[in-house]
N, C-alpha and C positions, 0 to 999 in steps of 0.2 A: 434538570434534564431538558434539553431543547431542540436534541437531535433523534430522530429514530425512522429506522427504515425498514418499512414491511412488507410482504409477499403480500397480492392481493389475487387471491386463487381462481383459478377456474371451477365450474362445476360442469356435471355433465346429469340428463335427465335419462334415465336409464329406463323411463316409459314413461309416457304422460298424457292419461286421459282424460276428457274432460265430460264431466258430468250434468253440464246443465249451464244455462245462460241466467243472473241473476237479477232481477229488477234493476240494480244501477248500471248494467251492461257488462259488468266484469263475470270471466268465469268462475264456476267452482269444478274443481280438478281435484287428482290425485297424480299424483309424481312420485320419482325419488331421485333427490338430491344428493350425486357421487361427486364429493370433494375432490380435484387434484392435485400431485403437487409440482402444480405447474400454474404458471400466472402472471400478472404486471408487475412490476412494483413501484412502491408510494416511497417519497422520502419528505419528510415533515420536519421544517425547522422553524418553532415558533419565534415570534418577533412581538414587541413591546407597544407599539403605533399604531394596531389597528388594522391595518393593510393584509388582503390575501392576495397574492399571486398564486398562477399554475402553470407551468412550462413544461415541455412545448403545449402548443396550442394544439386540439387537435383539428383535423379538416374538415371544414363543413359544421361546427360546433363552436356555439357561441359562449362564451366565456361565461355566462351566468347560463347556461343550458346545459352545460356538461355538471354530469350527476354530481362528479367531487367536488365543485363549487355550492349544488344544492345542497349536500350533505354539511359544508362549513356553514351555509346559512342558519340548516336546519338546527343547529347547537349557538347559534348568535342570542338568543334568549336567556342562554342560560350560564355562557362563559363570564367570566371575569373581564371588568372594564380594559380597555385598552389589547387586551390577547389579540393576537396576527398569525400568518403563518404563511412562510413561502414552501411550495410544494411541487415535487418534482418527481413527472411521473414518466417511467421507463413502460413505453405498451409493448406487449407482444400478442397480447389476443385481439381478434378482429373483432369489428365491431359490426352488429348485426349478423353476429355468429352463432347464438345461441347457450354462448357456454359461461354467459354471466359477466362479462367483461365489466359493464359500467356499474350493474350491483355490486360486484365485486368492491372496484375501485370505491364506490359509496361508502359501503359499509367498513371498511377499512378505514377510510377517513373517520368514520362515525368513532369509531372502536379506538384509534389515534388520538383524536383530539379532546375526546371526553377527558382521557389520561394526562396529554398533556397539558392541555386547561385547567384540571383539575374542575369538571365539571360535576363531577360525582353523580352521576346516574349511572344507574345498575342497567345488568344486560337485557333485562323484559323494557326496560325505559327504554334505550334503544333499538330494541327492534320494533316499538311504537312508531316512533320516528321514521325510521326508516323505511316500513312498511308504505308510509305515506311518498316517499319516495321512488317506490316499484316494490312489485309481491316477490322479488327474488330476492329482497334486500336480507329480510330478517332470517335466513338459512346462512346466509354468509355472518349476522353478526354473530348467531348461534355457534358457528365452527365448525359444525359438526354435518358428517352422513347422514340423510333423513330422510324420512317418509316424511310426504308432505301432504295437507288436505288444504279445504278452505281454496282462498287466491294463492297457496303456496305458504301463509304465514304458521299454520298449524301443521307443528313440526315435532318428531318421535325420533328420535337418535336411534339407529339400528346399527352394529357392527356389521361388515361386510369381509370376506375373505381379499385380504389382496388381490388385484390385478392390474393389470397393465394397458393400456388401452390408447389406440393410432389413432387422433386428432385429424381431420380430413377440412380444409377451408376451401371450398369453393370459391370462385371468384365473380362472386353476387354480397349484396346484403341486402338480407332479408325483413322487411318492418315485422316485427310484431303484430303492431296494432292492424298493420292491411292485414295478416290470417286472420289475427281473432275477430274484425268486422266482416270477413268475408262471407258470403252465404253459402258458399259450400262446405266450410267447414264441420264437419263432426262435433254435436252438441249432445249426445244422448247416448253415451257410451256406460253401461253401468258399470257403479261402484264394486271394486272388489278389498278385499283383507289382507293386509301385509302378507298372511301364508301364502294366499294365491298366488303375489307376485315373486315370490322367495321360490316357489313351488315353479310355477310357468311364465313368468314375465309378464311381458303385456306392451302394449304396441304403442306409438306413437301417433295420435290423434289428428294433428296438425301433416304427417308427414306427406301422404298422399298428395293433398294438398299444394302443400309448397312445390312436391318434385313434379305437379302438372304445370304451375308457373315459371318454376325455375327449371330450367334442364341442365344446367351445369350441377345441382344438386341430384337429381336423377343420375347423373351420370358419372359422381361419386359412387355413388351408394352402389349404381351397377358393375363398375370398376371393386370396390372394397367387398362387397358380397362374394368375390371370386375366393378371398380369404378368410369370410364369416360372414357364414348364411345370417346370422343375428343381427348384421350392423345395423345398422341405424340412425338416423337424424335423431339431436339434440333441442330441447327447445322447439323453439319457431323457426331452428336452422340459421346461418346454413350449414354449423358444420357437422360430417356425419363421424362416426367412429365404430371400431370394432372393441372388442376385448379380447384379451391373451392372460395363459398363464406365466407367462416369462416373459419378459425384459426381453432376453434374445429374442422371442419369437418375433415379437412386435416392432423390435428393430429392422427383423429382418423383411419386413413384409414392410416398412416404412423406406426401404434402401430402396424397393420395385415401384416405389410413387412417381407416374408419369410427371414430367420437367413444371408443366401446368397445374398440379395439383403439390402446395405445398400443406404440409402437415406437422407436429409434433409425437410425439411418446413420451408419457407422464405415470405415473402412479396410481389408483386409487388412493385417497388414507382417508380416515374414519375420522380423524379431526386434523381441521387447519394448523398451522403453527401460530396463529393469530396470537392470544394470548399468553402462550410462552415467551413471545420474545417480546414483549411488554416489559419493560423494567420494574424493579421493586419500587412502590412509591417512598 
């Protein structure tokens, strides 16, 4: 098998506070990670020579700086002499959107090439890896719906009721790493218990924030709020989203998206398709 082509999903943070700033400067959080099924996709054709290509390029991204290249390096230790692979990646999600794009894309590769290397590491060996790569990695190799703790790596599968939910892209992108150095950010948000948040939700940490620097995201969220007081920014943004119980609803409140504001409508699901469409070895 040399050919395989897989959905590399979105997620979406359906609260995310954070609890505290840690001695090596990264946070410790609580989140929860909603799979959708909506996302890029990766097509993987390994090759004999040694050689990895990526195509297209993306802009602005340097060839050994985009995560799906660190991801083939981060398995070069352990593949079989001579393995390659040309890789060809279809994007539809923004980037510095919030909703997982390059974790995604990583851990996809992670998940791809173990199999087809035959690298044989198991799924906690992998999210080792990948972890080292960015904290949103090890949720996507996982698959699954999750409460999250720790940087994100400390992950509890929780079943969620279906819904549907309108994807909102601003036209910004948002660093990351500028919110979580910034000093206004919100550090001292307490810890709550999965019931709490099953029970009442819980807010987005980072969001306040962002929509005082960005006003294109403010003015999502002020727009999308007119159809769910709940919405909300994703992530570190920028993109916001509501949720709906139906498919038609959420179309339909996605047909009223001003010309400037493009969006999707995706699914929740409680696990990826990741490892189903893995072939038999």
């Amino acid at each position: 098998m040399n050919n395989l082509t897989l959905l590399s999903p979105a997620k979406l943070n359906l609260f995310l506070h954070i609890t505290g700033r840690r001695p090596d400067g990264y946070h410790n959080l609580q989140t929860f990670f909603q799979l959708l099924d909506y996302g890029d996709t990766l097509s993987f054709t390994t090759r004999t020579d040694g050689n990895i290509t990526l195509a297209p390029e993306l802009p602005g991204v340097g060839f050994e700086q985009n995560l799906v290249i660190k991801a083939v390096r981060a398995l070069e230790p352990v593949k079989p002499a001579g393995q390659g692979v040309d890789i060809q990646l279809e994007k539809r999600l923004p980037m510095g959107g919030g909703i997982g794009g390059g974790s995604s894309n990583a851990a996809t590769t992670l998940v791809a090439l173990n199999h087809m290397w035959g690298c044989g590491l198991d799924k906690s060996q992998l999210q080792t890896i990948g972890l080292k790569l960015g904290a949103d990695v090890p949720v996507f190799i996982n698959a699954q719906t999750a409460w999250a703790e720790g940087v994100g790596e400390q992950l509890q599968a929780i079943e969620m009721q279906p819904k549907w939910f309108l994807v909102i892209q601003p036209d910004c992108h948002v660093s990351t790493a500028e919110i979580f150095c910034h000093k206004d950010l919100t550090r001292d948000t307490s810890a709550i218990k999965v019931a709490a948040f099953l029970e009442r939700g819980g807010q987005n940490d980072c969001e306040a924030l962002v929509r005082k620097l960005y006003p294109q995201v403010d003015n999502a969220l002020i727009w999308l709020q007119k159809f769910d007081r709940n919405a909300r920014m994703t992530g570190t943004g920028a993109c916001v989203f509501a949720s709906f119980e139906s498919a038609e609803t959420a179309l339909e409140v996605q047909a009223q998206l001003p010309k400037h504001l493009p969006g999707f409508v995706a699914q929740g699901v409680n696990q990826s398709p990741l490892y189903r469409l893995l072939p038999a070895s």
